[in-house]
SEFI-968932 format. One record per residue (C-alpha): x, y, z. Coordinates in steps of 0.001 Angstrom, whole numbers, plus 500000, padded with zeros to 6 digits. Example, Ala and Ser with C-alpha at 12.3 -4.5 7.8 and 13.67 -1.06 7.14 Angstrom:
2
512300495500507800/513670498940507140/
***
This chain:
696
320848028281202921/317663027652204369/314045027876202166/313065031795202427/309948032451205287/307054033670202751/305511036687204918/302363038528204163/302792042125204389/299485043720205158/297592046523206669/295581049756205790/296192052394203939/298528054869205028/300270052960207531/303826053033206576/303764049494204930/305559050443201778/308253052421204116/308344048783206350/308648046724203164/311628049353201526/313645049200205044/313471045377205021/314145044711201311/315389047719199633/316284047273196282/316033043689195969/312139043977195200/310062043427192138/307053044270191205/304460042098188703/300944041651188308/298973038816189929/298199035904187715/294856036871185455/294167040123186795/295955043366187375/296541043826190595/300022044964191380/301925041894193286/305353043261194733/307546041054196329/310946041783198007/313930039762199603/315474040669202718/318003038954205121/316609037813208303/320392036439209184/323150035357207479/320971032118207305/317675032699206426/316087035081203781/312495036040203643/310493036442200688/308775039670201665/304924040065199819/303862043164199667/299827042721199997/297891045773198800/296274047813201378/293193047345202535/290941048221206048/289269044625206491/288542041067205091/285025041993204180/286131042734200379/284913045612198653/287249045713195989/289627043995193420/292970045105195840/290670043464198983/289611040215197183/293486039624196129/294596039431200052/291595037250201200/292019034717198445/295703034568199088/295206034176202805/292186031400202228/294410029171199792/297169027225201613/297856025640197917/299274028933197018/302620029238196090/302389032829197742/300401031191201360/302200033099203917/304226031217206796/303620034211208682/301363037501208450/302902040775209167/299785043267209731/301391047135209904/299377049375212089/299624053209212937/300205054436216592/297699057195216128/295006055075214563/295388051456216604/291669050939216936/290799051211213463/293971049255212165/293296046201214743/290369045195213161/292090043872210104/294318042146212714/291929040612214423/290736039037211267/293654037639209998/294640036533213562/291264034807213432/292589032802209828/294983030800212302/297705032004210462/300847032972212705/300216036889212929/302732039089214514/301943042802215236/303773045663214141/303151049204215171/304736051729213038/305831055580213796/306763055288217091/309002058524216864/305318059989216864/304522058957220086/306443061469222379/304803064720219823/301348062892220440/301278062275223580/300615058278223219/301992055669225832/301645051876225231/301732048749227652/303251046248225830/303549043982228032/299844043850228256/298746044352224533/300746041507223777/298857039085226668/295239040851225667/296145040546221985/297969036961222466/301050037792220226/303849039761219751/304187043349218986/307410045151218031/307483049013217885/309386050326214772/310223053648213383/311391053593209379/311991057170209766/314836056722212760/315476053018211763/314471051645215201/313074048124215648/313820046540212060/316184044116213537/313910042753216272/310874042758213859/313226040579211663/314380037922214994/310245038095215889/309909037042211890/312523034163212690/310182032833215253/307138032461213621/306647029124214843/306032030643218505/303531032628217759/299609032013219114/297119031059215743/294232031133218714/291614033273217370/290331036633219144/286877036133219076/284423033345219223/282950033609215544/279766030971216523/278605033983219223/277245036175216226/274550033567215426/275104030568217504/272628028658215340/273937029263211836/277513028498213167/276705025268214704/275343024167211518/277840025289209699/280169023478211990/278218020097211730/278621020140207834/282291021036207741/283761019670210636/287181019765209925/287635023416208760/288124026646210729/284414028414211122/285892031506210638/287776030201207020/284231029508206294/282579032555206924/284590034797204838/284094032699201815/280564032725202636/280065036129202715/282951037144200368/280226038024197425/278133040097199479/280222043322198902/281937042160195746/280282040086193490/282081040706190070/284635038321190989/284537034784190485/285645033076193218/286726029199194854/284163028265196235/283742025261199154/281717022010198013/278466022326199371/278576025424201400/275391026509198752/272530026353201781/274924028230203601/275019030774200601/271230031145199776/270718032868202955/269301036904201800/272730038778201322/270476041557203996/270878038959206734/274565038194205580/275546041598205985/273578041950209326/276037039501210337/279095040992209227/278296043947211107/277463042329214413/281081040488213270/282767044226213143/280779045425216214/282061042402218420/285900043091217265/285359046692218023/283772045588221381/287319043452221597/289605045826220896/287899049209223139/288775046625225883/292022046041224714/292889049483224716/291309050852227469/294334049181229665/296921049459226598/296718052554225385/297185056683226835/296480059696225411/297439062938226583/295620064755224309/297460068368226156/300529067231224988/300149066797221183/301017068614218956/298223069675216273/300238070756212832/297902069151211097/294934070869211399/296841074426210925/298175073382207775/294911071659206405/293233075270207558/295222076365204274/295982073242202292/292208072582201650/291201075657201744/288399076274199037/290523079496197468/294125078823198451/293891075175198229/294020075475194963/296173078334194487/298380076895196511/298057073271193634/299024075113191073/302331077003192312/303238073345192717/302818072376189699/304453075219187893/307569074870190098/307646070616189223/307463071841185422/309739074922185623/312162072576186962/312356070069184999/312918071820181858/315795073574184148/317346070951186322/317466068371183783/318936070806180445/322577069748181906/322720066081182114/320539065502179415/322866067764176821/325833064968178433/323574062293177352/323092063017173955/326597064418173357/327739061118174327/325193058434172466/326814060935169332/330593060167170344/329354056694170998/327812056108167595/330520058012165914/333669056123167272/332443052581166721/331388054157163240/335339054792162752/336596051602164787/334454048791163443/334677047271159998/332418048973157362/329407046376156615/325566045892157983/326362044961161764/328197048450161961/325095050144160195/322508048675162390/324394049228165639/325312052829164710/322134053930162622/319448051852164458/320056050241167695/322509053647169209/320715056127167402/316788054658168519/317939054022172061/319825057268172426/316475059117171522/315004057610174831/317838057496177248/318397061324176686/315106061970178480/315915059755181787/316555063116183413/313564064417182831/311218061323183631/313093060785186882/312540064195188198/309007063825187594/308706060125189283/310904062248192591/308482065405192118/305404063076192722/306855060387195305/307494063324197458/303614064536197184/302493061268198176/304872060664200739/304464063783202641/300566063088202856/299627066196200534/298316064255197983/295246063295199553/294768066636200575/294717067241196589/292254064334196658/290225066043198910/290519069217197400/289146068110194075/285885066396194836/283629069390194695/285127070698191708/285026066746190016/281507065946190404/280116068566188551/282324066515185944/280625063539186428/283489062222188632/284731061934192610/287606063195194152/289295059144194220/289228060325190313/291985062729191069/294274059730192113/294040058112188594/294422061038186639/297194062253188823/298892058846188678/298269059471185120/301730062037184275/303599058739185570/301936056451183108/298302055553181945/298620051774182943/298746051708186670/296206055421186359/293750052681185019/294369050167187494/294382052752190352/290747053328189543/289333050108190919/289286051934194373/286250054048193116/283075051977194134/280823054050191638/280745051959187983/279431055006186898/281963056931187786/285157054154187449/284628053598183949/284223057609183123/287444057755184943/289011054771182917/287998056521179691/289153059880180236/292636059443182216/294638058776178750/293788062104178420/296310063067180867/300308063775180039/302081060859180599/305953060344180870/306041058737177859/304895061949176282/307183063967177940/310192062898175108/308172063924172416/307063067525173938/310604067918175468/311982068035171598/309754069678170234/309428072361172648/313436072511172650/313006072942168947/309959075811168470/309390077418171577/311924080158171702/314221081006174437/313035083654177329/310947084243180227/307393086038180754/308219087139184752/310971085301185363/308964081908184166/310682080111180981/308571079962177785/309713076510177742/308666075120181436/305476077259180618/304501075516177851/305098072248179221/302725072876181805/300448074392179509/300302070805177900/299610068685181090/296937071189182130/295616070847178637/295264067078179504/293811067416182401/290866069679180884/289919067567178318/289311064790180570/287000066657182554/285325068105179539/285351064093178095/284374063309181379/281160065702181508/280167064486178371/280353060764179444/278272061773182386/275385063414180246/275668060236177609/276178056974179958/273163055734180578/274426054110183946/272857054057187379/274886053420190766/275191054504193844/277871057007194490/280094058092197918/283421059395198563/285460058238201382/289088059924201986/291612058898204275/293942062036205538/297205061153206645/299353062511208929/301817064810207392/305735063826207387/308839064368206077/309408062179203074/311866059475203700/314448059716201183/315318056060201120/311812055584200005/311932058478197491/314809056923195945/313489053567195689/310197055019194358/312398056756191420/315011053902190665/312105051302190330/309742053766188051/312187054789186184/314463051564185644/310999050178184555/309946052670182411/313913052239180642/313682048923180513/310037048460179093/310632051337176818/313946049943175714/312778046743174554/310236048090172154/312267050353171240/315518047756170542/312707046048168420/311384048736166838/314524050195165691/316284047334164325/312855046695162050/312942050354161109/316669050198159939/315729047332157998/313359048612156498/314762051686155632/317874050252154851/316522047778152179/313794048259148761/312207046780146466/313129047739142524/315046049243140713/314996052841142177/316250051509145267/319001049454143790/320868051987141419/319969055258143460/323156056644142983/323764056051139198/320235057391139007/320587060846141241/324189061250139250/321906061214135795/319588063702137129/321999065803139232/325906065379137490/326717068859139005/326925067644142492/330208066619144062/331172063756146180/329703065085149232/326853066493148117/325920063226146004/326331060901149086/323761062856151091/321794062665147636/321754059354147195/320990058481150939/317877060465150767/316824059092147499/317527055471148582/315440056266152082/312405057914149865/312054054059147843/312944052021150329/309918049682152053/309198052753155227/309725055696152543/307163054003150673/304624053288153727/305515056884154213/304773058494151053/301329056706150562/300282058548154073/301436061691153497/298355062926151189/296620062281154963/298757063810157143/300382066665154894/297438068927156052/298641068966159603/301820070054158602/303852066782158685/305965064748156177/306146061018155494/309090060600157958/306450062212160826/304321059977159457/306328056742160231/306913057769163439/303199058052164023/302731055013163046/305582053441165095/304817055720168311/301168053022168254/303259050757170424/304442053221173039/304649057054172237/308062057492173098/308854055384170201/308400058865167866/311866060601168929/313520057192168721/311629056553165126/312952059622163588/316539059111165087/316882056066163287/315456057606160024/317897060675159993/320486058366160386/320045056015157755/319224058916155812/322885060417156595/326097059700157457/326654062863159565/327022061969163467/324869064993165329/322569064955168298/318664064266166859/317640067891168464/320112069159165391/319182066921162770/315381067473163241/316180071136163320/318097070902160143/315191068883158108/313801071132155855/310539071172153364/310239070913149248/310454074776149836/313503075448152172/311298076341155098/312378074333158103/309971071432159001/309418071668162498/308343075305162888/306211077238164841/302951075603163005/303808072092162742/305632071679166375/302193072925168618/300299070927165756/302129067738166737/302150068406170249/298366068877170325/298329065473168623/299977063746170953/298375065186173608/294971064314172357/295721060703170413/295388057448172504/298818056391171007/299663053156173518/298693049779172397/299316048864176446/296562051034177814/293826049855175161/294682046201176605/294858047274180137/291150049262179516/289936045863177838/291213044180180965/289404046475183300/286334046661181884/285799042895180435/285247044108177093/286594045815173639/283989048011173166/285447050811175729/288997050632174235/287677050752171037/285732054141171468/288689055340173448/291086054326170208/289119055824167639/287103058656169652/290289060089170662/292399059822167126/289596061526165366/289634064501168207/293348064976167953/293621065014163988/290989067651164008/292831069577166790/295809069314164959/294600069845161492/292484073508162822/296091074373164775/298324074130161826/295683075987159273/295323078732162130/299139078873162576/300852078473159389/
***
């Protein structure tokens, strides 16, 4: 087997590249973060022929090389560093069919890095409905490479786009335009000092910190009198640069490209006549919502009942098959039992990851983007804002990292601060049980109670941040500029290859990241629940049999277990928080699992699994045993009072030790995570504390 081609996906926004990079690699794709920053890096194998593979990197989007932006920075410093391990044998730039002009000017540029480029124009199924015809033939001589027309949607052109991959080696690195004809002057002397290096190289790391310059960047030896010139007259230059391309590519289309503007089709603007409409825009927001939470509660009741039914038989036959001892304990009590209290809500999470793949594949969620700027700046926000805090109900990590698209400081770090706010999956297992457990069963207009009050909680999330978010904008003493740019895309069908990738990756990632804390956390709760220090610990049972000799076998197992739990090292971490937490209606067990939930807060249903088990021998789904746990005075624990209380907790309490690094990451400093850490846990025990007075 050959060494893999390393191709550079790239092109704007709203192209199709994901779909392109899914067709090509499907599953075999993974996704990390570039080295020192967090920039999403996805990379992807796919067969070019029974040969040759190609490593497949999946460069984030962006609408030129003039770098306005983390994402931006990322794809020119990749493309200006041939020591790279990542330095693309060939550059793959995805464009639209409806929007050619705009997209070739990022093709152009890269073209102009000497770089083999091959064009790829995506959507042609569109091109009939739109009334677009292209000369190939001549965009390929004009453009001086080759072009292959593709449609994801009807699988059309993948296997010539992978043969045109093949032979990269053909391709034309002549550039497009003459760079030195923007200034011949300040070129020529560039050239003189640098003779052996491409002028257009040059220029971009030149005038990389004029829109950007946060970053710290390679710089070339003795370009500095090259770099003093006023960043004014640098970016006069870029913009006779862009002006010149655009000059390029009218004239390239002029002969390549028809319109028959009669014969297209114009959905679009009907449907945004409604979709953004200032009244039923955001009528029409919230049906979808309620239907994405009415259905999860529903469509996921009946595989996740299977799930927990069988982590029981699971736990229970190895219980009865393996030889009595500690292996069987921890496997059974800890490592089943904590990993069972996550894997039950897979059905849940993965409805949610399908609920908003198909949003953002089908376009509407820029619309929604759109939709709430006016509303978010009276907020102190912009509608990009919505993306984060959207992106948020999947998980507060990437929400944070999705902000870096908002130009504003101002307004990025309100949005940074105030998206942990939102409901994130890893919420969702802890308001799924304890909804399932105090929310009663029935429906106010055919709505359940339950799917109600879920969406009662994410909407609850959302508020705060905008009231957090007003506040911030009335406090920060922070002045930048502020505009809102918003690409609408057209709207299509969601590919369902795509949507299924999209769910298998975010939800095998959120297992598998969630499992191993999880694993670890379980196995140290079950030891430490499992073990004490003392005397009370040791002879538990001879000591419950002197203070209780009426009780029978039975009933002085179950005895013992809880006695031995109550002195071993957790109960007593437990018992010396409970004089803080017993006004909010929780016990020294809920306490734990507070504590635990710190690392990820879907640890809490996985904490208290492992705690009921150590605590008894019974084998029962955790919905029953938290149901069946039970106060000093015979009252059930998780009632009415104490359920919404520790819902309102969670919903308030920055309980994710990942997010407070990611935040530090973001903003360069500790400060912000820290007054997101303890700004937040104060709110929610006060929220929590007034609910459970109120209620109980």
């Amino acid at each position: 087997m050959s060494t893999p081609v390393k191709i550079a996906l790239l092109g704007n926004p709203n192209t199709g590249k994901t779909s392109v990079f899914n067709a090509l690699t499907g599953l075999s794709q993974k996704v990390g973060n570039y080295p020192g920053i967090t920039v999403e890096k996805k990379e992807g194998i796919c067969k070019l022929n029974h040969n040759t593979k190609g490593l497949l990197i999946d460069l984030p989007g962006t609408y030129s090389l003039n770098a306005s932006s983390i994402d931006e920075s990322v794809v020119i410093e990749l493309l200006l560093n041939k020591k790279s391990k990542d330095f693309p044998d060939v550059a793959v730039v995805v464009t639209d069919v409806e929007n050619l002009k705009r997209n070739l000017l990022l093709f152009t540029q890269v073209k102009d890095l000497e770089i083999p480029t091959l064009l790829v124009i995506n959507m042609a199924d569109q091109m009939k409905r739109k009334g677009i015809s292209l000369d190939l033939p001549l965009l390929e001589q004009t453009l001086d490479t080759k072009i292959v027309l593709i449609s994801t949607r009807e699988n059309r052109g993948l296997e010539e786009l992978k043969k045109t991959i093949l032979d990269y080696r053909q391709l034309s690195t002549s550039p497009t335009i003459a760079i030195n004809s923007i200034d011949e002057k300040y070129f020529k002397d560039l050239e003189k000092t640098f003779p052996n290096q491409s002028l257009y190289k040059l220029w971009l790391v030149i005038t990389q910190d004029v829109n950007f310059a946060k970053i710290d960047r390679k710089r070339v030896s003795d370009a500095t009198d090259f770099k003093t010139q006023p960043a004014s007259y640098l970016k006069r230059m870029q913009q006779k640069e862009t002006i010149k391309r655009y000059q390029f590519i009218n004239n390239v289309l002029k002969q390549g490209l028809t319109i028959n503007r009669e014969a297209a089709i114009d959905l679009r603007s009907r449907l945004d006549r409604v979709l953004i409409h200032k009244v039923w825009g955001y009528a029409i927001f919230f049906i979808v919502l309620l239907t994405i939470f009415q259905a999860i509660f529903h469509w996921s009741s009946i595989p996740q009942d299977i799930i927990d039914s069988g982590f029981v038989s699971l736990s229970e036959r190895l219980k009865n098959n393996l030889p009595e001892g500690v292996f069987t304990n921890l496997l059974t009590e800890g490592i089943i039992s904590g990993l069972g209290g996550i894997v039950i809500f897979i059905p849940q999470i993965a409805f949610l990851f399908l609920f908003i793949s198909i949003l953002e594949e089908s376009g509407y969620m820029s619309r929604v983007v759109f939709l709430m700027d006016r509303g978010l700046r009276r907020f102190g926000l912009n509608g990009k804002s919505v993306i984060p805090l959207i992106s948020g109900t999947a998980c507060a990590i990437p929400a944070v990292m999705a902000t870096r698209n908002i130009e504003n400081w101002k307004e990025r770090l309100i949005t940074i601060l105030v998206t942990p706010f939102t409901t994130c999956s890893a919420r969702l297992p802890v308001y799924s049980i304890l909804i399932a457990l105090v929310i009663p069963e029935g429906s106010f207009f055919g709505l359940n109670y339950k799917g109600l009050m879920l969406m009662g909680l994410y909407l609850l999330g959302f508020g705060m941040a905008l009231l957090a978010a007003w506040v911030l904008s009335k406090t920060l003493s922070i002045t930048s500029k502020s505009y809102f740019v918003v690409e609408m895309p057209n709207y299509k069908l969601p590919l369902l290859k795509n949507v299924g990738i999209t769910v298998w990756e975010k939800t095998r990632t959120f297992v598998t990241e969630a499992g191993k804390i999880i694993l670890a956390i379980s196995i140290l709760l079950w030891i430490l629940a499992s073990y004490g220090p003392g005397k009370d610990f040791n002879n538990a049972e001879q000591i419950v049999r002197q203070n209780h000799p009426e009780l029978n076998a039975n009933a002085l197992e179950i005895k013992t277990n809880a006695y031995k739990l109550e002195n071993s090292y957790i109960g007593i971490l437990g018992k010396s928080i409970e004089p803080i937490i017993a006004p909010l209606g929780y016990d020294w067990k809920i306490g734990i699992a507070l504590i635990s939930s710190f690392a990820a807060r879907e640890v809490f249903v996985g904490t208290l699994a492992t705690i009921y088990s150590v605590e008894s021998d019974n084998e029962d789904t955790i919905k029953n045993k938290m149901g069946s746990e039970l106060r000093a005075d015979g009252t059930p624990l998780f009632n009415l009072a104490s359920g919404i209380s520790l819902m309102l907790f969670y919903a308030f309490a920055m309980q994710c030790m990942s997010t407070l690094a990611i935040v530090k990451k973001e903003t360069n400093s500790w400060k912000w995570p820290m007054v997101q850490l303890f700004g937040m846990s104060i709110l929610a025990y006060i929220v929590a504390l007034s609910t459970y007075q109120i209620l109980a």
